[in-house]
C-alpha positions in Angstrom: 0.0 0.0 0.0 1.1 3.3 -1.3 0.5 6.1 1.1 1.5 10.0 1.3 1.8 11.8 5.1 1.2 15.6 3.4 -0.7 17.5 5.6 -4.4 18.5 4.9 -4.7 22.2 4.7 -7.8 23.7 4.6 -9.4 26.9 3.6 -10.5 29.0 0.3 -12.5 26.8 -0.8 -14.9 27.7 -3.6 -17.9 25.0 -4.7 -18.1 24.9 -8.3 -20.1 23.1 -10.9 -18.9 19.8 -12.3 -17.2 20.8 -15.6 -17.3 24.9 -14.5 -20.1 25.6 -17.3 -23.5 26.9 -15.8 -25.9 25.4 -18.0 -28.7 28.4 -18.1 -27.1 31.3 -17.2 -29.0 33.8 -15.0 -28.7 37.4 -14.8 -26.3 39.2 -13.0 -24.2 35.7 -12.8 -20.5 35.1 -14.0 -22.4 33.6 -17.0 -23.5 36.8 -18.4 -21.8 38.3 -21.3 -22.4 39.9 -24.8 -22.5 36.2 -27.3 -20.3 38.7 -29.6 -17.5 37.2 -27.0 -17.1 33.9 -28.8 -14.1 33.6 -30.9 -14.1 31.3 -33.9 -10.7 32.3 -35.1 -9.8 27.9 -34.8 -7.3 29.0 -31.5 -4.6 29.5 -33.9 -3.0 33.1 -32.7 0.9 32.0 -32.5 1.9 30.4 -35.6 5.6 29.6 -33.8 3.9 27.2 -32.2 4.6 23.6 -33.3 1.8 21.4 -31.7 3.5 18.9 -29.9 7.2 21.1 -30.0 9.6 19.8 -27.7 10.4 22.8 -26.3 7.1 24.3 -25.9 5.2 21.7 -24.9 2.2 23.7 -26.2 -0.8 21.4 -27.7 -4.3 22.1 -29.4 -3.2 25.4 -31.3 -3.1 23.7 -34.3 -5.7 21.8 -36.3 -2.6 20.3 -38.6 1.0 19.9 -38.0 3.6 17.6 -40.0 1.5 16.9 -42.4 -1.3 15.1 -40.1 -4.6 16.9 -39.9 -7.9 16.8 -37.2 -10.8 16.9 -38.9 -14.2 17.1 -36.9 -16.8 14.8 -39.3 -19.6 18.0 -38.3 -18.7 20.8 -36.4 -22.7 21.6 -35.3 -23.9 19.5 -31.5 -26.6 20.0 -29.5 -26.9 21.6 -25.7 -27.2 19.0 -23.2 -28.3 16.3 -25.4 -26.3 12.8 -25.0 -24.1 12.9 -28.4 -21.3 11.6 -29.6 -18.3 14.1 -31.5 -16.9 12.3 -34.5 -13.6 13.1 -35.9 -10.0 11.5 -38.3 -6.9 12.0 -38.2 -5.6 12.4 -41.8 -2.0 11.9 -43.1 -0.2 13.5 -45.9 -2.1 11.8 -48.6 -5.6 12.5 -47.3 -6.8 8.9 -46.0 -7.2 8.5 -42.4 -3.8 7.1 -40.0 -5.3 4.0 -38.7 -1.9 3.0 -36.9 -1.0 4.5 -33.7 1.2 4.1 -31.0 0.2 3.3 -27.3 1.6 5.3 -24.6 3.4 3.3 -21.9 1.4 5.2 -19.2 -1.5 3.1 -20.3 -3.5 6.0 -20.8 -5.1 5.4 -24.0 -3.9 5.6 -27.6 -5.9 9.1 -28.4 -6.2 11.9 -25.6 -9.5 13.8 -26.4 -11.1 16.3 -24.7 -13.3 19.4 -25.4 -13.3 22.9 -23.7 -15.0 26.0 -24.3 -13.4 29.1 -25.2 -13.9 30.9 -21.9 -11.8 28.0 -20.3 -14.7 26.2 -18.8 -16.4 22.3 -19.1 -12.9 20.7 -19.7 -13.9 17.0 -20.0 -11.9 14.0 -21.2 -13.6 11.8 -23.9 -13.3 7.9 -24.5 -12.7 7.5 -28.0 -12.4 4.2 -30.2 -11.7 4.0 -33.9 -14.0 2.3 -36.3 -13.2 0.4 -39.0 -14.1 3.6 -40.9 -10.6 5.2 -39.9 -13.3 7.7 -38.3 -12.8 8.1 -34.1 -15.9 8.8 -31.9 -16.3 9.0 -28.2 -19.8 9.9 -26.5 -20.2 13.6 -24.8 -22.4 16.0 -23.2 -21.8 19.5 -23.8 -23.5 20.9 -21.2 -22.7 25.1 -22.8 -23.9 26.9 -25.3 -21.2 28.4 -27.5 -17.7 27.6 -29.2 -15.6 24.2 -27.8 -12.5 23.2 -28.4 -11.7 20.0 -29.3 -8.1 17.9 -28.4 -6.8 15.0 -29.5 -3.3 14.1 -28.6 -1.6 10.7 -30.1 1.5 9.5 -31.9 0.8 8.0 -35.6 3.2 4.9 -35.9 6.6 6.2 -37.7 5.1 10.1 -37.1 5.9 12.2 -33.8 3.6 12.9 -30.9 1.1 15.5 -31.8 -1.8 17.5 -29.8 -4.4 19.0 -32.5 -7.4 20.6 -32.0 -10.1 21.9 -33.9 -13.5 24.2 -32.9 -17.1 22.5 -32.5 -20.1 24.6 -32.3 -23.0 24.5 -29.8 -25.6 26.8 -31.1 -27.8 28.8 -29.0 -27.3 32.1 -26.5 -23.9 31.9 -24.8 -22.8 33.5 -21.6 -18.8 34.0 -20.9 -17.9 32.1 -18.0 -15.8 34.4 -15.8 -13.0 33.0 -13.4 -11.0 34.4 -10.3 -7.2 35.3 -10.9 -6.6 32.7 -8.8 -8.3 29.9 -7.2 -6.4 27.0 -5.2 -9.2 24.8 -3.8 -12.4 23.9 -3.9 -15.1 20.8 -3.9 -14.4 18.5 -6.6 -17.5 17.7 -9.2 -19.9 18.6 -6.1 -18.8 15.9 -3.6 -17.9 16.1 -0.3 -14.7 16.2 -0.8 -12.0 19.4 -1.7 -9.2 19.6 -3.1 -6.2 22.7 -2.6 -3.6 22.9 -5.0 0.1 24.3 -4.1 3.1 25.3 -5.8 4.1 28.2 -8.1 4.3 28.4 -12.0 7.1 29.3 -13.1 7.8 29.8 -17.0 10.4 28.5 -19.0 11.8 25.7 -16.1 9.9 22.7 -14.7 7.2 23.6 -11.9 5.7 21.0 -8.7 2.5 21.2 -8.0 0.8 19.2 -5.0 -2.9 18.3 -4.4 -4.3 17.3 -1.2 -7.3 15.7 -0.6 -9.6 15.9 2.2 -12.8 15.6 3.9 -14.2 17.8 7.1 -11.1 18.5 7.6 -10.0 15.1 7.4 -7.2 13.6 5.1 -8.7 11.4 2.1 -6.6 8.2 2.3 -8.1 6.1 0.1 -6.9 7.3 -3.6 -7.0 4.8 -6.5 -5.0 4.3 -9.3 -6.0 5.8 -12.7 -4.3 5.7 -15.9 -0.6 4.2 -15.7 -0.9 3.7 -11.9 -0.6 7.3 -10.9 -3.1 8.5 -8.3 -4.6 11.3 -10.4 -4.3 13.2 -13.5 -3.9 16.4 -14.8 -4.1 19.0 -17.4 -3.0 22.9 -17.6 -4.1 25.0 -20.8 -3.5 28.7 -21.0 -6.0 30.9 -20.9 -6.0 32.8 -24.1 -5.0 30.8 -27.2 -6.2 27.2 -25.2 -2.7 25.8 -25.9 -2.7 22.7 -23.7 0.3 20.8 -21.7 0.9 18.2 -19.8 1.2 18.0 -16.7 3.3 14.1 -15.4 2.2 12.6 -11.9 5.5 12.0 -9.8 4.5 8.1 -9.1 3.5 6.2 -11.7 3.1 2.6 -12.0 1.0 1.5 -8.5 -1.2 -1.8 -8.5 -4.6 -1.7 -9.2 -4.8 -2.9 -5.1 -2.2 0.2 -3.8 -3.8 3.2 -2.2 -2.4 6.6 -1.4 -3.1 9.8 -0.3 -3.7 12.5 0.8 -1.4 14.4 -1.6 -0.7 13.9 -4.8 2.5 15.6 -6.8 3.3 16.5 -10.5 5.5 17.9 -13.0 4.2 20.7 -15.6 6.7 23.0 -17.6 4.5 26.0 -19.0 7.1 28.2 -21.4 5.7 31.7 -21.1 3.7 34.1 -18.0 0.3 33.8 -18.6 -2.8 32.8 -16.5 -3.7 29.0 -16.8 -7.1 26.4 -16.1 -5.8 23.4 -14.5 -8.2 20.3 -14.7 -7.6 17.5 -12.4 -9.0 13.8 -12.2 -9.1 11.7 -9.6 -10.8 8.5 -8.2 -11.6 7.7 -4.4 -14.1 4.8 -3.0 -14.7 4.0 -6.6 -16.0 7.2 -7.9 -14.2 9.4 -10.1 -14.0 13.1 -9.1 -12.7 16.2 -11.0 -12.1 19.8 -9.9 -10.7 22.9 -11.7 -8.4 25.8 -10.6 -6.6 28.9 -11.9 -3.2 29.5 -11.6 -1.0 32.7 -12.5 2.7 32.0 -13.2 4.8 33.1 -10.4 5.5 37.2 -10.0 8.5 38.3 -11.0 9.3 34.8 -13.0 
């Protein structure tokens, strides 16, 4: 049995939504903003940046990058209707990549996940390919408005890529607004919250440490997810919705280890900016997310 001794701390805590997208907006809420607000520029505002580049780390900013493309089969979903997103991945000559490499990490082949453009719903997607060449995984999109969607995988022979390309959710949409900085808060409306600690700092390799707790009381129960690491996580920069990865410290636990209540990781973010971090976790058999906002550190 794997377990951590981290102290609980408690305070700032905020209760959110699970996902962070309100789904009917009410006036004089954080949901309430001119629809003129949506972007549907495709998130590509810093050519320099090589999806999947080595030395940015910086993923979803383009919908094709050496010479594989993301192709959404329709761009058009409904609100809060079960649905499933559709999508291929084409190579050079057009026909879709049906060979792909899997990830020792065991997390999956393809990494896909949709966000709106305000930052807000992150949710990762099960996808499996059909014969078809065409990949679909079933979703909710609980918001009105433009989402973002991610797929990060490594074609067989190709290098590891993170694409994206925009999905549409017609109807009136609200910008979901966001503190500077939030650090804790329930996860997915459970009972239990989460704080985040540690500092982004651009350009060098941050730590980051979540801690888990109930009442007060440390949560000691964490489970393995994908690869054996006792939670996952996601940062994407608030602005262009360039995504990167962020690598749990321990890796590799049995399906029968437990830990907790902290959990540490590894992120490497290359410029200042304000960032969504999205984090997954499972305790007594349920899976629980929560959401925070960090700003790199002053001065960095």
């Amino acid at each position: 049995m794997l377990v951590f001794t981290a102290a609980w701390t408690a305070g700032g805590a905020v209760s959110s939504t699970a996902g962070g997208v309100p789904e009917t907006p009410t006036a004089g809420a954080p949901g309430d903003a001119d629809p003129g607000d949506v972007r549907g520029d495709g998130g590509v505002l810093a050519a320099g940046l090589a999806t999947g580049d080595a030395t940015t780390g910086a993923g979803g900013v383009l919908t094709t990058a050496a010479g594989y493309t993301l192709t959404p089969v329709g761009i058009v979903y409904p609100w809060r209707e079960p649905t499933e997103v559709a999508f291929t991945v084409t190579g050079s000559d057009d026909a879709p990549v049906t060979r792909f490499d899997t990830p020792s990490d065991g997390s999956g082949v393809m990494d896909v996940a949709v966000l709106r453009r305000d930052v807000a719903g992150y949710q990762r997607l099960r996808a499996t390919q059909g014969p078809d060449g065409v990949w679909r995984a079933p979703v909710r999109f609980p918001g009105q408005g433009v989402w973002r969607l991610y797929a990060g995988f490594t074609p067989t022979g190709g290098p590891h890529l993170d694409l994206g390309a925009d999905l549409h959710v017609p109807g009136t949409y609200g910008a979901f607004t966001f503190p500077a900085e939030n650090r804790a808060g329930l996860c997915g409306g459970s009972d239990q919250q989460v704080r985040l600690d540690g500092a982004l700092v651009p350009g060098g390799e941050s730590r980051l440490f979540a801690t888990v707790g109930r009442d007060g009381t440390p949560v000691t129960d964490l489970e393995p997810v994908d690869g054996g690491a006792f939670g996952r996580m996601t940062a994407v920069r608030q602005g262009d919705l360039a995504r990167f990865p962020v690598r749990p410290e321990i890796t590799g636990a049995a399906a029968t280890d437990r830990s907790g209540p902290g959990v540490a990781f590894a992120v490497s973010v290359p410029a200042p900016g304000s960032y969504r971090l999205f984090l997954d976790y499972r305790s007594g058999g349920v899976l629980r997310s929560c959401e925070f906002t960090l700003p790199t550190a002053p001065g960095s």
